[in-house]
C-alpha positions as CSV (number, residue, x, y, z in Angstrom):
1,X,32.7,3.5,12.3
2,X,32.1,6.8,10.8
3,X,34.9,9.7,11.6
4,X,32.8,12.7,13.4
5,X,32.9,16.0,12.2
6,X,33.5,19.0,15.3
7,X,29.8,19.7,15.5
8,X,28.7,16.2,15.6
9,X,29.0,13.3,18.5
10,X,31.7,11.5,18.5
11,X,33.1,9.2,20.8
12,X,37.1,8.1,21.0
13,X,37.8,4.5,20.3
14,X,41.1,2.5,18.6
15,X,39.9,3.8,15.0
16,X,40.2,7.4,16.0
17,X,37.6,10.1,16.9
18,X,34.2,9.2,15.5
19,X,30.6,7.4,15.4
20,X,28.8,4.1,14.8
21,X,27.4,4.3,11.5
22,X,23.8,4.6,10.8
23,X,23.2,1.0,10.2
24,X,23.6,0.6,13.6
25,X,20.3,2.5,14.2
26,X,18.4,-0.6,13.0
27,X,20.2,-3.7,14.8
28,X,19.8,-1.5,17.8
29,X,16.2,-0.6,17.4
30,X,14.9,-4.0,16.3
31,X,16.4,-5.4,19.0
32,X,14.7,-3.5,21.4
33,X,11.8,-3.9,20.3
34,X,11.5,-7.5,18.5
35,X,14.5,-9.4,19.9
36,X,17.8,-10.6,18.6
37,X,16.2,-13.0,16.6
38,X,12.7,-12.4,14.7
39,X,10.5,-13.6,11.6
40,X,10.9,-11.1,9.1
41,X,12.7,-8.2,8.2
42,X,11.2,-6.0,5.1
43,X,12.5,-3.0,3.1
44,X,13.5,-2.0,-0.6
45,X,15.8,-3.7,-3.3
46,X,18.2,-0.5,-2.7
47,X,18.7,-1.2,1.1
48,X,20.0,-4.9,0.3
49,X,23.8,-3.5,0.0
50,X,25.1,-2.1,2.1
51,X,22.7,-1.9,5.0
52,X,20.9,-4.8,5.5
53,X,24.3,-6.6,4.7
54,X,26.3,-4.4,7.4
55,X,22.8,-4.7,9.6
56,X,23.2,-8.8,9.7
57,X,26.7,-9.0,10.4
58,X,27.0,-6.6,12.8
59,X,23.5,-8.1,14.8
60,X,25.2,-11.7,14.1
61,X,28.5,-10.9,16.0
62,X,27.1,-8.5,18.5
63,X,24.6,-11.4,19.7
64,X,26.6,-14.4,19.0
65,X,23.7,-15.6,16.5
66,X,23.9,-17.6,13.4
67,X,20.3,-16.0,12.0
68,X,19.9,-12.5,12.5
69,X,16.0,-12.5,10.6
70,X,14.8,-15.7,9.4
71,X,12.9,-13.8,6.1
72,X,14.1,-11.5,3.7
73,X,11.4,-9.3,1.5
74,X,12.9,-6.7,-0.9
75,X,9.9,-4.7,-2.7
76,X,10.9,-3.8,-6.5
77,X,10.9,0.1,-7.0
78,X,8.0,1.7,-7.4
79,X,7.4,4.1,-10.8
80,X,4.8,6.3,-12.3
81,X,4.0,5.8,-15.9
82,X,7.3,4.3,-16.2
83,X,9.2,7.2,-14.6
84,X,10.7,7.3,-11.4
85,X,8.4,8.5,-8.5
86,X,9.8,11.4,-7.1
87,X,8.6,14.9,-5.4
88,X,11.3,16.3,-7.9
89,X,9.0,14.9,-10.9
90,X,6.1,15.9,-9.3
91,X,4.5,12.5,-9.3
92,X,4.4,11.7,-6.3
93,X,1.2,10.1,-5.3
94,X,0.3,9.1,-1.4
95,X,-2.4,6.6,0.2
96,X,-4.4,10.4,1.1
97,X,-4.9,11.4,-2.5
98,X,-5.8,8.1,-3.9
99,X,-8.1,7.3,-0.7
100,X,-10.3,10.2,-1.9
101,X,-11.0,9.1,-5.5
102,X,-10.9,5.6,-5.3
103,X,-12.5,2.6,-2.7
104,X,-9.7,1.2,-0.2
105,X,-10.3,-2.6,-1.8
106,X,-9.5,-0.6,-5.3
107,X,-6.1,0.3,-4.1
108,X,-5.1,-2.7,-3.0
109,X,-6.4,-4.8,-5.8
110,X,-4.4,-2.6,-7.6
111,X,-1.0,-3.1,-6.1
112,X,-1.5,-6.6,-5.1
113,X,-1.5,-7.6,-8.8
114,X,2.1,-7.0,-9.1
115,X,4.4,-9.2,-6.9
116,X,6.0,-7.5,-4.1
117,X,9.4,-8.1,-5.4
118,X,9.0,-6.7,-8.9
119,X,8.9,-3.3,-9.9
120,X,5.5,-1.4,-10.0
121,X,4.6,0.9,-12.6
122,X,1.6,3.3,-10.9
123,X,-1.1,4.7,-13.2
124,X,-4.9,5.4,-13.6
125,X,-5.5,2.3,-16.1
126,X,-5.0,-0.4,-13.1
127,X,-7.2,1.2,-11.0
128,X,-9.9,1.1,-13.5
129,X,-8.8,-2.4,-14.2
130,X,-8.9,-3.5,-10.1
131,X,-12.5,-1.5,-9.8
132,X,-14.3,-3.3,-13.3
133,X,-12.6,-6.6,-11.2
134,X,-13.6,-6.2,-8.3
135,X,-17.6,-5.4,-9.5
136,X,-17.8,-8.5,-11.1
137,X,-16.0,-10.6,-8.6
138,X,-19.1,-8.7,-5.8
139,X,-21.3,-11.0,-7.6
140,X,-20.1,-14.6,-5.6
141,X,-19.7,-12.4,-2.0
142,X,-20.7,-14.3,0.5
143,X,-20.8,-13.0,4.4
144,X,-20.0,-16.6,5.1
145,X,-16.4,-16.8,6.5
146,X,-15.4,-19.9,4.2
147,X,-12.3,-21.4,4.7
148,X,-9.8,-21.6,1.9
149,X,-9.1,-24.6,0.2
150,X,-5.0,-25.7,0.1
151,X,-4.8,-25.8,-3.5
152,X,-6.0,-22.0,-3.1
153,X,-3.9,-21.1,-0.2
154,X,-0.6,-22.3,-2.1
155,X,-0.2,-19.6,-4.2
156,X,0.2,-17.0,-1.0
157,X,1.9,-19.7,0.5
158,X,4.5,-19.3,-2.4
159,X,6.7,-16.1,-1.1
160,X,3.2,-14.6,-1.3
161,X,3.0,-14.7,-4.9
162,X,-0.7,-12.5,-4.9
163,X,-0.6,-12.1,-9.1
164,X,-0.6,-15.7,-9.3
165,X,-4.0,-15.4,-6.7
166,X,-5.7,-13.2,-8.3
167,X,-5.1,-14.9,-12.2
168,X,-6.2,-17.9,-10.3
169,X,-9.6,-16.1,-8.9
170,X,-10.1,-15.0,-12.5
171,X,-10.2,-18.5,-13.3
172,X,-12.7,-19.1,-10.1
173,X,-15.0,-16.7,-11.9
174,X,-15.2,-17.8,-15.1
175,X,-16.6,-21.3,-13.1
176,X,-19.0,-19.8,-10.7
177,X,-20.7,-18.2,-13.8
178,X,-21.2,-21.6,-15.4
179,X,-22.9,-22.8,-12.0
180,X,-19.9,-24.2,-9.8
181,X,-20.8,-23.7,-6.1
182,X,-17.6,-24.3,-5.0
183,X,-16.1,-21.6,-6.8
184,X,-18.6,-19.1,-6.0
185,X,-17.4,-20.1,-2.2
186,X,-13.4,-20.3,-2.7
187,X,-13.8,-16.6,-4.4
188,X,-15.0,-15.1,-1.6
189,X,-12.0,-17.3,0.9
190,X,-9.3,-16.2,-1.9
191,X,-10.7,-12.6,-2.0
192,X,-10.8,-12.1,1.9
193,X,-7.5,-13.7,2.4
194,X,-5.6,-10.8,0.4
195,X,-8.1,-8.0,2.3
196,X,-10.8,-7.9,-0.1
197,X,-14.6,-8.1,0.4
198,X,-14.3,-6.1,3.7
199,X,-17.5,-4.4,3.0
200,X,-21.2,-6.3,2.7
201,X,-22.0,-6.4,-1.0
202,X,-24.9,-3.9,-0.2
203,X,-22.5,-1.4,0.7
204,X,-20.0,-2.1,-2.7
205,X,-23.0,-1.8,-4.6
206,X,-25.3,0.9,-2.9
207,X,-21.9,3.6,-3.6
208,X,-21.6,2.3,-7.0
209,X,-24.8,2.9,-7.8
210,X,-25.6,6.2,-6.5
211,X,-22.1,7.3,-8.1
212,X,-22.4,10.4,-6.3
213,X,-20.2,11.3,-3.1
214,X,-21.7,11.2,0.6
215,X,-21.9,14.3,1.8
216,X,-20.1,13.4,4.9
217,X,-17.0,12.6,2.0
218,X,-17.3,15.8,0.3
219,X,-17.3,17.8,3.8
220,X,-14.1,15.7,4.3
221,X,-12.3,16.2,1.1
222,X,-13.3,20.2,1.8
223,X,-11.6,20.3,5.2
224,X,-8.3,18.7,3.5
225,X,-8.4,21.4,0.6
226,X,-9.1,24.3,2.9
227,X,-5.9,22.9,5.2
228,X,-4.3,23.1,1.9
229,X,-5.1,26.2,1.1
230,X,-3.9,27.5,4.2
231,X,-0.8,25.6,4.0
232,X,-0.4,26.9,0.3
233,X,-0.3,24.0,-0.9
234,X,-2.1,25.1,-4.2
235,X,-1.1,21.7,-6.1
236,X,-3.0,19.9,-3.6
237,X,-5.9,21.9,-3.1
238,X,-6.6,22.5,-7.2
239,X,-6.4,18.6,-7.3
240,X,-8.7,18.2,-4.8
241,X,-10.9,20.7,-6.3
242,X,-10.6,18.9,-9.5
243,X,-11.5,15.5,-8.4
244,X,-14.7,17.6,-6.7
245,X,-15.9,18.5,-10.1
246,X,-15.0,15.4,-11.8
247,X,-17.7,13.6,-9.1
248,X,-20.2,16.9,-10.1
249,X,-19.7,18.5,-6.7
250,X,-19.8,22.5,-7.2
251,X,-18.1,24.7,-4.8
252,X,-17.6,27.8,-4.0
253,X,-14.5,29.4,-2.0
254,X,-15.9,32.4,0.5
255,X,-12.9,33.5,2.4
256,X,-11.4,30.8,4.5
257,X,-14.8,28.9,4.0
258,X,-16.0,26.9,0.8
259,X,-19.8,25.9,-0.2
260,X,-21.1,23.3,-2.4
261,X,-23.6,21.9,-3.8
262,X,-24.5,18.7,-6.3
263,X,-24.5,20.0,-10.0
């Protein structure tokens, strides 16, 4: 119970003039919507004390419940080249920006190679590292939906533990390209089970090797800089301008409209 200040709500009660606190926002809201009880209840190291603590005992007595959620997963903190990520640092980075220079799969290689509990350091190097992987791993695709084998499964099966997966698919690879058919099959399971392989190998392949942007994509990434533009959001738009060039897309601002063309 939180006292209330005059310009906020307030309701009398035995501990004086005041308001439930905002932990109370969450038992009330996932109760609505999921129950008293549910499967699992997610959120970062930094929320474990006090609010998921207050959250459960609070849920507990209000129901009359022994289990409030029947998993707990805390994600480690998230940095960029080992400094905090913050908008104060100005390295912040967001699923938009990355989506536009890198392949969705590329992404989530990427994170998925740290454990979900540990902390994550962000920078360019594993995103080359998850693209180089994921080329060679394109090589045993199979449009086949094969189904995983348990001693494959067990590592996901083990509070998720996807770095363990994917060191284990390394180790798949290096026995599909000595010949071993059962590999070649269990990598494309393993890989489709974290999200993977959600494009025909045609496709991976055909926008690797051309290596230059659709022009659907670069009309795309245009509307987004000129809405930053507008927005004067420079840092946005000369990024975006950036990347353009970096793929060897000229263009050329004309008022509120832009023009390009392939170098």
């Amino acid at each position: 119970w939180k006292p209330s200040n005059d310009d906020e709500p307030s309701w009398e009660s035995p501990f004086g003039k005041g308001r439930p606190g905002w932990h109370l926002e969450c038992s009330a809201m996932s109760e609505k919507y999921l129950g008293k009880q549910f499967d699992i209840h997610g959120g970062g190291l930094d929320l474990i004390f006090p609010h998921h603590e207050n959250e459960i005992a609070q849920s507990e007595c209000a129901n009359d419940i022994s289990s409030f959620a029947k998993y707990w997963v805390h994600n480690g903190y998230v940095t960029v080249n080992k400094q905090k990520m913050s908008k104060s640092l100005n390295n912040f980075l967001t699923i938009n920006e990355l989506k536009n220079k890198f392949n969705g799969q590329v992404v989530r290689l990427a994170m998925l190679s740290t454990h979900y509990t540990q902390p994550f350091d962000w920078n360019s190097e594993i995103l080359h590292i998850a693209k180089s992987t994921l080329d060679k791993w394109y090589n045993f695709y199979s449009p086949e939906n094969i189904e995983i084998s348990d001693d494959n499964l067990e590592h996901i099966l083990d509070d998720l533990n996807t770095p363990k997966m994917i060191t284990n698919i390394h180790k798949l690879y290096d026995q599909s390209i000595k010949g071993s058919k059962s590999s070649q099959d269990q990598i494309s399971a393993c890989c489709k089970i974290l999200g993977l392989f959600n494009q025909p190998k045609e496709e991976w392949d055909s926008a690797k090797s051309k290596g230059k942007l659709s022009a659907k994509k670069i009309e795309q990434i245009i509307k987004e800089r000129n809405l930053a533009r507008k927005n004067k959001d420079f840092k946005t738009s000369d990024n975006l301008r950036k990347y353009l060039e970096e793929n060897d897309i000229i263009i050329n601002d004309i008022g509120s409209n832009t023009e390009w063309k392939y170098k």
